[in-house]
C-alpha positions in Angstrom: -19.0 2.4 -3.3 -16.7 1.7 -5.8 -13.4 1.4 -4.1 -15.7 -0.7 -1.2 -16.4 -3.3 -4.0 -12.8 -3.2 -5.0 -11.4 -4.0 -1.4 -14.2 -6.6 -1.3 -12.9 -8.3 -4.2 -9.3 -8.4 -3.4 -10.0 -9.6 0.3 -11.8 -12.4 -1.6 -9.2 -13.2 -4.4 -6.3 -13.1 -2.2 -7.6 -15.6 0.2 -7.7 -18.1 -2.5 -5.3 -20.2 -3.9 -2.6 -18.7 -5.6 -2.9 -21.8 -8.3 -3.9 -19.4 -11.0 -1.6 -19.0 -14.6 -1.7 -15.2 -16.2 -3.5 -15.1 -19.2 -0.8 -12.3 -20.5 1.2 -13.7 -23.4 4.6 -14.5 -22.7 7.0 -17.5 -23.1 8.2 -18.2 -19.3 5.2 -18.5 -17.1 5.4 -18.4 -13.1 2.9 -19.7 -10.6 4.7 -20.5 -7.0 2.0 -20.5 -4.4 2.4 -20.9 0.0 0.7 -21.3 2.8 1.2 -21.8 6.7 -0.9 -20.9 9.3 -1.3 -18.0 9.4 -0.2 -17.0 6.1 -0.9 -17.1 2.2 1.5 -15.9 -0.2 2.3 -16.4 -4.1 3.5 -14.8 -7.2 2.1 -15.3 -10.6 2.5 -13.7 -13.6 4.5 -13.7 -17.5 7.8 -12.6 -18.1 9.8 -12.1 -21.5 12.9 -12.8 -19.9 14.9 -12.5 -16.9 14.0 -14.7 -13.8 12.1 -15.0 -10.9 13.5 -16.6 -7.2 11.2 -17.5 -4.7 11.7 -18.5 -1.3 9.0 -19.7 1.4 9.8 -20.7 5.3 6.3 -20.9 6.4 6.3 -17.2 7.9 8.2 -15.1 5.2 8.1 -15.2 1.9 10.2 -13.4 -0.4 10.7 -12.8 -4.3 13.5 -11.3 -5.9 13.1 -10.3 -9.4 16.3 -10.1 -11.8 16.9 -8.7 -15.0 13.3 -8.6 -16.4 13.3 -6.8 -19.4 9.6 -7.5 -20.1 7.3 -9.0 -17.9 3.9 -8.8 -16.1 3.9 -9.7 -12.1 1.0 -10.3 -9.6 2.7 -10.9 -6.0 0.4 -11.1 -2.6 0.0 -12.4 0.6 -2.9 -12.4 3.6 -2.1 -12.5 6.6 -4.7 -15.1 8.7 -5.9 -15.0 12.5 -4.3 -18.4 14.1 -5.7 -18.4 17.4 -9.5 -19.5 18.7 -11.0 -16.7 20.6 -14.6 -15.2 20.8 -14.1 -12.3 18.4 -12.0 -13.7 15.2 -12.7 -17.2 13.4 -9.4 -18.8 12.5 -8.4 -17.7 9.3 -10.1 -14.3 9.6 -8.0 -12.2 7.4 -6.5 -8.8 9.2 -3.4 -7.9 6.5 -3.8 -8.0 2.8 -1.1 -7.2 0.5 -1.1 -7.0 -3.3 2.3 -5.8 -5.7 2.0 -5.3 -9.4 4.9 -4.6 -11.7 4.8 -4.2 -15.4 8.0 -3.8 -18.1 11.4 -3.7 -17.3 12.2 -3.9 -13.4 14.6 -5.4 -10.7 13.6 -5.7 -7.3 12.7 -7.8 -4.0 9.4 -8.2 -2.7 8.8 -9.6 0.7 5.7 -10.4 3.2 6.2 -11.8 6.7 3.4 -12.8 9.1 4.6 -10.9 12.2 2.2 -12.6 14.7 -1.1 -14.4 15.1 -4.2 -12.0 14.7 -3.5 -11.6 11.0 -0.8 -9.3 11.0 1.6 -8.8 8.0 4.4 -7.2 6.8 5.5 -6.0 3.5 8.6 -4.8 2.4 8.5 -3.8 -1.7 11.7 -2.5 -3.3 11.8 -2.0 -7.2 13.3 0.0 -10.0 12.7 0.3 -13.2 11.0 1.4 -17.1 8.4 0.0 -15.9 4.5 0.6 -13.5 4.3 -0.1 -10.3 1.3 -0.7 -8.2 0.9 -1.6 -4.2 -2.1 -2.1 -2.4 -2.8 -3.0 1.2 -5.6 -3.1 3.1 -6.1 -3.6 6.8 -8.8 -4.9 8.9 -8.7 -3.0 12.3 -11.3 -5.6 14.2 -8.9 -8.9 13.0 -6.1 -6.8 13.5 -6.9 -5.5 17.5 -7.7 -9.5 18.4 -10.9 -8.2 20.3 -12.6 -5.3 19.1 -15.8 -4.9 16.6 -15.8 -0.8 15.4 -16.2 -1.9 11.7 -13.0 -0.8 10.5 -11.3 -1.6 7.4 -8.4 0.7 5.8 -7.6 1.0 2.1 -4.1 2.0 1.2 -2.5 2.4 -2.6 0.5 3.6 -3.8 1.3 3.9 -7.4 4.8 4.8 -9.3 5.5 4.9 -13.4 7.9 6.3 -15.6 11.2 5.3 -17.2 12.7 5.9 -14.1 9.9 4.4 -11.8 10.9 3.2 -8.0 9.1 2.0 -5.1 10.9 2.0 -1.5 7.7 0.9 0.8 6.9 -1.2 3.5 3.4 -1.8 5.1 2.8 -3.2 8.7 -0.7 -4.3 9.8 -0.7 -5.1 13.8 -2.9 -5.0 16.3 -2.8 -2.5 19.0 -2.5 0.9 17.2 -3.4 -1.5 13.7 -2.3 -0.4 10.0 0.7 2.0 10.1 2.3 2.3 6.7 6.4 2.8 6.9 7.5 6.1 4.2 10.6 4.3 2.6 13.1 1.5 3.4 16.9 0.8 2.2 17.3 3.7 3.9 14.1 5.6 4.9 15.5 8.8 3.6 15.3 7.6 0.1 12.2 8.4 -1.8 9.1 6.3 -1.3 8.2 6.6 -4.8 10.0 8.1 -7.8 8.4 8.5 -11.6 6.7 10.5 -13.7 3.4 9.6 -12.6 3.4 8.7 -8.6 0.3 8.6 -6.3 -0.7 7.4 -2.7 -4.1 7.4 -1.6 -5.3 5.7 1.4 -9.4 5.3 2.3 -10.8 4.8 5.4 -13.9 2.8 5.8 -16.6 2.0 8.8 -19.4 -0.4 8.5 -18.4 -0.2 5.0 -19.4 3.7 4.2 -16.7 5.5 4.0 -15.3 8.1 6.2 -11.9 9.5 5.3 -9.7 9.8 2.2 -6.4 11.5 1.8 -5.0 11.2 -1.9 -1.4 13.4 -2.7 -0.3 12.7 -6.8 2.1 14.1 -9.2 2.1 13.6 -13.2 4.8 15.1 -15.0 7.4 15.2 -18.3 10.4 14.9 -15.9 10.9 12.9 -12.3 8.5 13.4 -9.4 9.6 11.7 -5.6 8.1 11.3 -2.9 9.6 11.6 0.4 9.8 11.9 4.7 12.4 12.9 7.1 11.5 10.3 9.0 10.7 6.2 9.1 6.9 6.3 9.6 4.4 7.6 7.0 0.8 7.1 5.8 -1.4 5.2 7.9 -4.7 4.3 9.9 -5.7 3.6 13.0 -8.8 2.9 15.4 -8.7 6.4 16.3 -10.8 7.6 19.5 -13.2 4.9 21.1 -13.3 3.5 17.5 -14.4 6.3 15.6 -11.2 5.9 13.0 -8.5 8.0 12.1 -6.4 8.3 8.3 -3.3 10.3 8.7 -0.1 11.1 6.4 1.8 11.8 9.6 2.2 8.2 11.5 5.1 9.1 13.7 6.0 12.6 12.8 8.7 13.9 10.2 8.0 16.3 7.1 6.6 14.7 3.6 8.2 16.1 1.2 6.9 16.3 -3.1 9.4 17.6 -5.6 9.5 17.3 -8.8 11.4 18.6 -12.0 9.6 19.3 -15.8 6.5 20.5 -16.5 2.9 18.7 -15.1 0.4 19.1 -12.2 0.2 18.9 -8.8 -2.7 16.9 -6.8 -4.1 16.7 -3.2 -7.1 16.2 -1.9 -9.3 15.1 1.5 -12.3 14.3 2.8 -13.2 13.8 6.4 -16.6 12.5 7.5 -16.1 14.2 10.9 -12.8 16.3 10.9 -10.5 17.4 8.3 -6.8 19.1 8.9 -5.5 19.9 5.8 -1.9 21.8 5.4 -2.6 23.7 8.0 -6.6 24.3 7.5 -9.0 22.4 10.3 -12.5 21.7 9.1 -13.8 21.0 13.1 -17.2 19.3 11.3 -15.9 17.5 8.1 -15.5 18.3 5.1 -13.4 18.0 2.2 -10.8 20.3 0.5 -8.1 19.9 -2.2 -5.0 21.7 -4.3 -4.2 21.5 -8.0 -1.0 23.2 -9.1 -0.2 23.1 -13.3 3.3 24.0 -12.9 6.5 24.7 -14.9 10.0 23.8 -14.3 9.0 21.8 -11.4 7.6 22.0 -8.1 8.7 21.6 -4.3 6.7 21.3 -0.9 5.5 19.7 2.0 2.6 18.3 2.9 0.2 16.7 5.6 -3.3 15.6 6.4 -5.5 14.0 8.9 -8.8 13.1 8.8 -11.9 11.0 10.3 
């Protein structure tokens, strides 16, 4: 119920104006706001120093982030349904995407409305001593144009450390809606480097949930995440509606390694089907791994569930 509440309240707040100062302390302040169509976008936050370029076309918006050596960032964007049809009101939201950073970091941070039922794109590439946070959440029913299954996806991926990174991308369509991409610039890079790095993603249906997946490392060295190929986490309508959460959109091997001393974390829950590293629960279920390790840690993992 908690996490429901949570997706509630960012669906709410990021379909607002963007018109909104930080109340961190800080002596440059930024508040750039867009909209079009059948997008909303805008960045707001603090920094210490370094600077903050924004551009905005009407479809794409993007941020770049230079030499901030302290700082506090909000970015997001919704993508909004911009044609009249039976199912979706205009402005229905189907893509929601919201990027934190915190500290020291360089980067680019980029969302593009890719077409009319509220699809979006996200592209997030960061480094830095710093904490990284993105979010994204997916409405299947705005998303496919013309279905109603009550779907709505959840999807958060977390990275800190002195060493933190964050090569994602997120692509909400219709069709097969909510795939998450693995890594970008290339896709063979890790998705998320730090000492602490998580991704969870819930799956929700007439808002009771039905699937969760959650993989996360802590450690006193540098944990990555990776794939072998350019798809990764992701959710879909599944069978006839009945949903479907999956760390293996479009195939490859996910890969965890990490170096130092710390623990490793998976975990999932299927309402009706769980495969876990090789285990099926046919019914549901739930089942999870902790590993306390030392001198680091190496493996592959995957999980499906509904």
């Amino acid at each position: 119920m908690k996490r429901i509440l949570i997706v509630m309240a960012i669906c709410i707040a990021l379909t607002l104006s963007w018109a909104i100062v930080a109340s961190a302390a800080g002596p440059t302040t930024v508040t750039i706001s867009g909209s079009s169509a059948n997008i909303n976008t805008g960045v707001i936050g603090t920094l210490s120093s370094g600077t903050v370029d924004w551009s905005f076309d009407g479809s794409t918006a993007t941020t770049t982030m230079t030499g901030i050596t302290g700082g506090n960032l909000m970015m997001g964007a919704s993508g909004l349904n911009a044609i009249v049809g039976p199912y979706q009101p205009i402005g229905a939201v189907g893509g929601i995407n919201n990027f934190t950073a915190s500290g020291s970091f360089n980067g680019t941070y980029q969302d593009n409305a890719t077409g009319s039922y509220g699809n979006l794109t996200t592209h997030v590439n960061v480094t830095g001593n710093a904490g990284f946070q993105m979010n994204d959440i997916a409405n299947l029913d705005v998303l496919s144009a013309n279905h109603e299954y009550g779907l709505v996806g959840d999807y958060t991926a977390i990275a800190t450390g002195t060493n933190a990174a964050m090569n994602l991308a997120s692509y909400n369509w219709g069709a097969s809606p909510g795939g998450w991409q693995e890594a970008t610039n290339p896709y063979s890079s890790p998705c998320l480097q730090g000492q602490y790095i998580e991704k969870y993603v819930d799956l929700y249906k007439n808002l009771s949930e039905i699937a969760q997946l959650d993989v996360n490392v802590s450690t006193t060295g540098t944990a990555t995440m990776a794939n072998s190929n350019i798809w990764g986490w992701g959710v879909s309508e599944g069978t006839s509606g009945s949903g479907l959460a999956t760390t293996n959109y479009g195939g490859g091997t996910r890969t965890v390694t990490a170096t130092g001393n710390g623990t490793y974390n998976q975990t999932g829950y299927g309402a009706n089907l769980l495969d876990f590293n090789g285990f099926t629960l046919g019914g549901g279920g739930s089942m999870s791994i902790i590993a306390n390790f030392v001198g680091g840690i190496s493996g592959t993992y995957t999980m499906d569930a509904k």
